[in-house]
C-alpha positions, 0 to 999 in steps of 0.5 A: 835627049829630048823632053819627048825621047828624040835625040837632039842635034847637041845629043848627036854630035857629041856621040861619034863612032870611032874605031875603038867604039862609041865616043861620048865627048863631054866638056867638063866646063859645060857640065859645071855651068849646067849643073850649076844653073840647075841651082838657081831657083826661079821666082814666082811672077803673080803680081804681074799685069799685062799693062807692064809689058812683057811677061817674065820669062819661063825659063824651063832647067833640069835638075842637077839629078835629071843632067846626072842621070842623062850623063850615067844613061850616056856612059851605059851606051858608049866605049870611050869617054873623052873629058874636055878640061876636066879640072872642071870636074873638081869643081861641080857640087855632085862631083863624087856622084860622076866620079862613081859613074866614071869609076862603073865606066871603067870597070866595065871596060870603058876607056877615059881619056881627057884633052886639054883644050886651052894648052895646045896638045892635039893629041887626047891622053888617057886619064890615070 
């Protein structure tokens, strides 16, 4: 979602419709990078001039907590997860905390599958 509520274009395709219901696609990698950058912390510019050309950037992130909780509203909306390279998953700092979100996903009747981009299987399967 965007800052003012609309659903964005990325928001959008990764929510599809398919014959067993809603379908959040979420690649684990992606989730780990953004996650990650939320860490970094931005420096304050307050000696800059204007005769030293451009102006650093703004760079606006979301929290890791903010990206988290997008991701658990995601879950309450959809029937089916499907979790690209999830090994990434092991890897992300709050990684208990989506873990949780899945666990809550599934007790509600949620289905998890996880499809492995790089080994050559079309088919998704279901994560035990």
């Amino acid at each position: 979602m965007t800052v003012d509520g609309r659903l964005s274009r990325r928001d959008f395709l990764r929510l599809r419709a398919t014959e067993r219901g809603r379908l959040l696609e979420v690649s684990c990698r992606a989730l780990f990078m953004r996650c990650a950058d939320a860490t970094i912390v931005p420096e304050d510019v307050v000696e800059w001039e204007p005769w030293m050309g451009e102006p650093p950037p703004v760079i606006h992130r979301r929290s890791a907590d903010d990206l988290l909780e997008a991701f658990e509203q995601d879950l309450r909306d959809v029937r089916v997860l499907r979790l690209l390279d999830a090994e990434w998953l092991d890897s992300i700092e709050r990684a208990p905390r989506i873990e949780a979100a899945i666990s809550a996903f599934r007790a509600r009747g949620g289905v998890v599958e996880t499809e492995e981009r790089n080994v050559g299987s079309a088919s998704p399967r279901r994560w035990v």
